[in-house]
C-alpha positions as a Python dict, from the first residue, in 0.01 Angstrom:
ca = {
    (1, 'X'): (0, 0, 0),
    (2, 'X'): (-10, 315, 154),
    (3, 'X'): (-64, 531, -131),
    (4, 'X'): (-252, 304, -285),
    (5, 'X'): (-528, 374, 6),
    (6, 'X'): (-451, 731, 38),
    (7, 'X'): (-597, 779, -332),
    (8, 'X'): (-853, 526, -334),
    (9, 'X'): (-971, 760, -31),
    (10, 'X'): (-914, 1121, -219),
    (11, 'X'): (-1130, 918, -511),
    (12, 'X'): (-1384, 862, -289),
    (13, 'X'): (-1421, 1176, -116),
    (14, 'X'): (-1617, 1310, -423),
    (15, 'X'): (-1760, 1694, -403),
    (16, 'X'): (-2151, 1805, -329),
    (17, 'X'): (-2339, 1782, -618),
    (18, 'X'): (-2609, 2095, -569),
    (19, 'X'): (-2394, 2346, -493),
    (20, 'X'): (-2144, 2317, -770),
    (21, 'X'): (-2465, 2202, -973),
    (22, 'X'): (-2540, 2590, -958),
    (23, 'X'): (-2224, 2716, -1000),
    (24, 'X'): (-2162, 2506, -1345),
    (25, 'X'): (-2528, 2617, -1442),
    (26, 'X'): (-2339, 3012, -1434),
    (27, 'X'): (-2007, 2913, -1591),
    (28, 'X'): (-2283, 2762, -1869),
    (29, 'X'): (-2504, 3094, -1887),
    (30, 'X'): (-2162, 3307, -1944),
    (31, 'X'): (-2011, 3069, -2199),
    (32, 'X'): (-2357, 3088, -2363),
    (33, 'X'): (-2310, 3479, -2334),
    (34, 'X'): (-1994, 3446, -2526),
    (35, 'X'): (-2154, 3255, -2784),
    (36, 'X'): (-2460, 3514, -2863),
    (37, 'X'): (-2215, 3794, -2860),
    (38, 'X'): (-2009, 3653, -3129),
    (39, 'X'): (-2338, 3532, -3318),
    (40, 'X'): (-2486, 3948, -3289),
    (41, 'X'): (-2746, 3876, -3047),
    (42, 'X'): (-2673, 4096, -2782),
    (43, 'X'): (-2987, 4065, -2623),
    (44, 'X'): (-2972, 3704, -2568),
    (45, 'X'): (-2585, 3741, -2423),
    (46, 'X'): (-2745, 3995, -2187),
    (47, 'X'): (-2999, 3782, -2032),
    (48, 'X'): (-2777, 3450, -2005),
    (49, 'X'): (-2542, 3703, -1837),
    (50, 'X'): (-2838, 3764, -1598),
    (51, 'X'): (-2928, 3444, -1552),
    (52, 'X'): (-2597, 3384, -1459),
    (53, 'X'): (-2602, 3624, -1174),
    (54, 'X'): (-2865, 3415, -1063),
    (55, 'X'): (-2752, 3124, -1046),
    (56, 'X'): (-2422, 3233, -866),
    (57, 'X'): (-2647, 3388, -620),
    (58, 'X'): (-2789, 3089, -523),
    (59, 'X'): (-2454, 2860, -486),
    (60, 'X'): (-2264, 3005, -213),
    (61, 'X'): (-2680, 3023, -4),
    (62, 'X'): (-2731, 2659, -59),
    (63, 'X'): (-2413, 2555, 52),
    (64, 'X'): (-2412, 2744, 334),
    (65, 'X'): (-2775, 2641, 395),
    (66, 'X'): (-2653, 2258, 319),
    (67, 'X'): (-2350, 2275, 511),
    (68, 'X'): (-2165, 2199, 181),
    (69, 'X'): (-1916, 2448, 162),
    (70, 'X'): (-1580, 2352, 15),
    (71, 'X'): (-1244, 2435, -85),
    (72, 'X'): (-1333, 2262, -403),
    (73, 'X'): (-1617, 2478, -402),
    (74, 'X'): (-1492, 2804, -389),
    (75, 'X'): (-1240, 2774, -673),
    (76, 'X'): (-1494, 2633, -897),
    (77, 'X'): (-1682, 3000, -803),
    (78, 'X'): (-1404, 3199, -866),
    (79, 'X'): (-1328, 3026, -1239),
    (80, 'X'): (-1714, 3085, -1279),
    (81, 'X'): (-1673, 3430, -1192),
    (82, 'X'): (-1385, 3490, -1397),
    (83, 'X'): (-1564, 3358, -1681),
    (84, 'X'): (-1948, 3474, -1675),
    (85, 'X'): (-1870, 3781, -1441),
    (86, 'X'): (-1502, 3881, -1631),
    (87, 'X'): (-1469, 3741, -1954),
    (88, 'X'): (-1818, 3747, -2103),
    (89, 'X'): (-1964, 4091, -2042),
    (90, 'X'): (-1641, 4288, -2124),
    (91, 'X'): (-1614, 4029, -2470),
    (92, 'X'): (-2010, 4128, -2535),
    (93, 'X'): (-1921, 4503, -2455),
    (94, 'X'): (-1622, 4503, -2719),
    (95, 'X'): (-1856, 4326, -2958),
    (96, 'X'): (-2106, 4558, -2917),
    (97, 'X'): (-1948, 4936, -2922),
    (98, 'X'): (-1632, 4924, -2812),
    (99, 'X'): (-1480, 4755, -3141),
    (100, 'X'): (-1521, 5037, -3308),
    (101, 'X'): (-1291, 5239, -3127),
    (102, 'X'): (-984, 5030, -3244),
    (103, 'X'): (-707, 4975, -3002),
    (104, 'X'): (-870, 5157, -2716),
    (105, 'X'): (-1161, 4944, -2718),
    (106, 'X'): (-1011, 4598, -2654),
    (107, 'X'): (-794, 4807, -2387),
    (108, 'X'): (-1071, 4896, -2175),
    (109, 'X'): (-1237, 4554, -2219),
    (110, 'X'): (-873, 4370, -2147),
    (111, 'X'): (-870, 4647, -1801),
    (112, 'X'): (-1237, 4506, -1665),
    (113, 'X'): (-1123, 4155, -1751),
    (114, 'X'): (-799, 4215, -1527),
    (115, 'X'): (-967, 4403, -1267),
    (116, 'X'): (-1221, 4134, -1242),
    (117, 'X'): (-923, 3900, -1168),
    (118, 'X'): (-746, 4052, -935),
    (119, 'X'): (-1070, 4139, -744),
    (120, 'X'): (-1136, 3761, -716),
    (121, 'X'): (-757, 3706, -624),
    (122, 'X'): (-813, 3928, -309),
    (123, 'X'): (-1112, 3806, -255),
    (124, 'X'): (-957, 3452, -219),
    (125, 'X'): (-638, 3596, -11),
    (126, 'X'): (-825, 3778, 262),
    (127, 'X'): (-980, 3676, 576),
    (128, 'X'): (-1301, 3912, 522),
    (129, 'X'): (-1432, 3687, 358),
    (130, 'X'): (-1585, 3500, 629),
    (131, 'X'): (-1560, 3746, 887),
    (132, 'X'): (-1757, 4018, 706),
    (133, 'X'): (-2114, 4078, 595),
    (134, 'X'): (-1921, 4349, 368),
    (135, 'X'): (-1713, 4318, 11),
    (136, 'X'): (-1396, 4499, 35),
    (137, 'X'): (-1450, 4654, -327),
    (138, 'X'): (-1740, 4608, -571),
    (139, 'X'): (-1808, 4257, -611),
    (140, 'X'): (-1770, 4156, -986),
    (141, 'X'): (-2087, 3985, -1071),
    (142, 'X'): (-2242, 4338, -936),
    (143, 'X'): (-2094, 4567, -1255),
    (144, 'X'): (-2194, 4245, -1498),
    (145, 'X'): (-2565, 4262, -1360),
    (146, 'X'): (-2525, 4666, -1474),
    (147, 'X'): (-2358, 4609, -1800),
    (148, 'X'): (-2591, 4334, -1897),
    (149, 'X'): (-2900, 4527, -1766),
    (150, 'X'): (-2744, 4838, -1959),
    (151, 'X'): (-2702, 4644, -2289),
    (152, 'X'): (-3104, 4489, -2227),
    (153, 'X'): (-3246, 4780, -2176),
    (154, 'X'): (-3085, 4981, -2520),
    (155, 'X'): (-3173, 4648, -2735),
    (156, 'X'): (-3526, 4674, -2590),
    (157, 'X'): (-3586, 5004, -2641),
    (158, 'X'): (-3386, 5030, -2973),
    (159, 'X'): (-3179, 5319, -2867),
    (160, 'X'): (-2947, 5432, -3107),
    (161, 'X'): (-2776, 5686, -2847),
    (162, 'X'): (-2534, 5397, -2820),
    (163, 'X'): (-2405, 5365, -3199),
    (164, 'X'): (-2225, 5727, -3157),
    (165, 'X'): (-1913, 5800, -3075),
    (166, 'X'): (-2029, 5978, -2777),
    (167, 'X'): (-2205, 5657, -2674),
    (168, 'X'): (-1911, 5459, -2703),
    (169, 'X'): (-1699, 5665, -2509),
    (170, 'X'): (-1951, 5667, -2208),
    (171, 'X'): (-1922, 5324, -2230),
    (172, 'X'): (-1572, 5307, -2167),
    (173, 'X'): (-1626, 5578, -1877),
    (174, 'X'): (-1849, 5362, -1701),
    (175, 'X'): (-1665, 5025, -1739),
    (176, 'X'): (-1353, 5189, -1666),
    (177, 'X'): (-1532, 5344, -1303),
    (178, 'X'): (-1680, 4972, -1265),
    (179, 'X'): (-1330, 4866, -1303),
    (180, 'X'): (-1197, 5110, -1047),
    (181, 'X'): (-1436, 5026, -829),
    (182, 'X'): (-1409, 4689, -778),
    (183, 'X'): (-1022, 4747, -717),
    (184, 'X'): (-1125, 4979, -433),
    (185, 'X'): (-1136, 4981, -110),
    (186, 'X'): (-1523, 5100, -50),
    (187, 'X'): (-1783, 4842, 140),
    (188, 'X'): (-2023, 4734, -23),
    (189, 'X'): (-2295, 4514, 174),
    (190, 'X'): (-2254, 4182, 57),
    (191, 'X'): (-2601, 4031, 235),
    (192, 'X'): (-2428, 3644, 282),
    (193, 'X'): (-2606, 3636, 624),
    (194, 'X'): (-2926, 3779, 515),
    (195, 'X'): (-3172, 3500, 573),
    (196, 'X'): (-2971, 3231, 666),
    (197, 'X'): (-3095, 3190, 1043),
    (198, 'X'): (-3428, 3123, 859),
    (199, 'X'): (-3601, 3410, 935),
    (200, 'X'): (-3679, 3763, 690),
    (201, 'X'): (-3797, 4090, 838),
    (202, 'X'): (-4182, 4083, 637),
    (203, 'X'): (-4073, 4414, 514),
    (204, 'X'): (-3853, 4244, 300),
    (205, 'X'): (-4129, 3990, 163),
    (206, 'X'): (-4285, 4332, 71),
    (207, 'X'): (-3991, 4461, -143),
    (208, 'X'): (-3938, 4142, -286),
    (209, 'X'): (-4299, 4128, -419),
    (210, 'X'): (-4301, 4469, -565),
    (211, 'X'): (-3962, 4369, -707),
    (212, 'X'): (-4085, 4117, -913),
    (213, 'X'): (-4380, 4308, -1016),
    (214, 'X'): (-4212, 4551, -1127),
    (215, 'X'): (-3981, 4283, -1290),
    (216, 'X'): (-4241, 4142, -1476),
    (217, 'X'): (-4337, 4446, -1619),
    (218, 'X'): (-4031, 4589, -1769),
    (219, 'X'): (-3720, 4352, -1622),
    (220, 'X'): (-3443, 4548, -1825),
    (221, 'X'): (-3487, 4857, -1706),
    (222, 'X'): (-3560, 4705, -1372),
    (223, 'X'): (-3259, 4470, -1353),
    (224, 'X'): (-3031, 4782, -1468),
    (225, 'X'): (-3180, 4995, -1207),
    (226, 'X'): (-3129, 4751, -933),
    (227, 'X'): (-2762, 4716, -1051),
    (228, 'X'): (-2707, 5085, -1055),
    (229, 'X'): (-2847, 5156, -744),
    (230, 'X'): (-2668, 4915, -577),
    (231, 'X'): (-2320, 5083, -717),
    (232, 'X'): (-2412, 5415, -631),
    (233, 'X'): (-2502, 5299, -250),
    (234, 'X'): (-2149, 5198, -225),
    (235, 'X'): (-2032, 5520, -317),
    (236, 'X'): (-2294, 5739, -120),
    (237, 'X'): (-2269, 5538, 210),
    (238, 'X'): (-1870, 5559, 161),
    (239, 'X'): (-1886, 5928, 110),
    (240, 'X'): (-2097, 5992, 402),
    (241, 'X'): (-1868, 5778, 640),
    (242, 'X'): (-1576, 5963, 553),
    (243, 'X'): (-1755, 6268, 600),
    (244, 'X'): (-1883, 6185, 952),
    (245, 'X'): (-1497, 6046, 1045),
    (246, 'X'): (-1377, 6410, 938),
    (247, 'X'): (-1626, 6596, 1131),
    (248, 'X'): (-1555, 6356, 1481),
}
C-alpha cells in the first residue's frame, strides 16, 4: 500500500510545462541542424543552430522568472546542450570542410563534441553554478553561436576562402581553441542575474535596439560578430587580471 502511494504521488508530481517547453523547442532546432547538414544545406543547419541558442536562452530566464526551476529541468538542459550545442555544429562542421581532411577531420569534430561534454559535466558537478554570475570556462552554446554565425556568414556571402585547404585547417584551429577554451579555467560573464529583479539600466534598451537593427540588416555577420566578441572578452579581461595580480 505504501508503494503503491509513493508512485501514484511521483506520477503526479508532473514537471513545468514552459520551461522545458523551451528547452525541447532547442533539442528540436539542433536535431533539425543535423538533418540540413546531412541534406547540404548548411545555411539552414546554421540558423536552426541559432535559433537554438535562442531558445536555450530563454529556458533557464523563465524558470527562474516562474520559480520553476528543477532537477528535472536541468538535465533536460544539459542533454539539449549536448545535442544542439555539441553534437550538431561539430557534425555540420565535418560535413561542411572538415571531411575532407580524412581522419583528422572527424578527430577535431569528435574533440569539440567531448569537450562540450565534459564542460557540461563540470558544469553540473560544481557549486558555481548558483553562486556565480560567472562560467568557469566558455559556455558551450557560446562557440556554437560562433561556428554557426561563421558558417552563415561564408554561405551568405559565397566565400570560397573556405573550400581550400588553408580554410579547412583554420577551421580546425579555431574549433580546436573553442574546444580549449571551454575546458579552461577563464570567466566568462554568464549574465543569469541580468534583469531578473525586473529592472534594465536604459543604456541597455539602447544597445539592444541598435542590436537588432543592425540584426536586421545583415544578422550573419552580426550574430558571428557578437559570438566572437564575446570569446575574445573572455580572453582580454583574463589577460588583464592576471596582469594586474602580477604587478600587486
Amino acid at each position: 500500500m505504501v508503494k503503491l502511494s509513493s508512485s501514484l504521488a511521483i506520477r503526479e508530481k508532473g514537471i513545468y510545462l514552459l520551461p522545458n517547453l523551451f528547452t525541447l523547442c532547442a533539442l528540436f532546432f539542433g536535431f533539425y541542424a543535423i538533418v540540413a547538414g546531412i541534406q547540404g544545406r548548411y545555411q539552414a543547419a546554421a540558423i536552426a543552430i541559432v535559433l537554438g541558442l535562442i531558445m536555450d536562452s530563454l529556458d533557464g530566464r523563465v524558470a527562474r522568472l516562474t520559480q520553476t526551476q528543477t532537477d528535472f529541468g536541468a538535465d533536460l538542459d544539459s542533454l539539449s546542450d549536448m545535442v544542439s550545442f555539441g553534437v550538431a555544429p561539430a557534425l555540420v562542421m565535418y560535413l561542411w570542410q572538415l571531411q575532407h581532411f580524412g581522419k583528422m577531420g572527424w578527430v577535431v569534430s569528435f574533440a569539440y563534441v567531448a569537450s562540450v561534454a565534459l564542460r557540461l559535466a563540470r558544469f553540473n558537478n560544481i557549486a558555481e553554478k548558483n553562486a556565480s554570475n560567472y562560467f568557469r570556462g566558455l559556455p558551450c552554446p557560446a562557440p556554437a553561436g560562433l561556428l554557426a554565425g561563421l558558417l552563415w556568414t561564408i554561405e551568405s556571402w559565397s566565400c570560397v576562402w573556405f573550400d581550400t585547404v588553408a580554410g579547412g585547417w583554420t577551421l580546425m584551429a579555431i574549433m580546436v581553441s573553442l574546444a580549449g577554451l571551454m575546458l579552461s579555467s577563464v570567466p566568462y560573464y554568464s549574465g543569469k542575474k541580468f534583469g531578473d529583479g525586473g529592472r534594465v539600466p536604459f543604456k541597455f534598451v539602447m544597445f539592444l535596439v541598435g542590436f537588432l537593427l543592425l540584426l536586421s540588416l545583415e544578422p550573419a555577420g552580426v550574430i558571428f560578430a557578437f559570438f566572437t566578441s564575446y570569446v575574445v572578452y573572455g580572453i582580454g579581461a583574463a589577460l588583464i587580471n592576471c596582469c594586474r595580480r602580477k604587478v600587486m
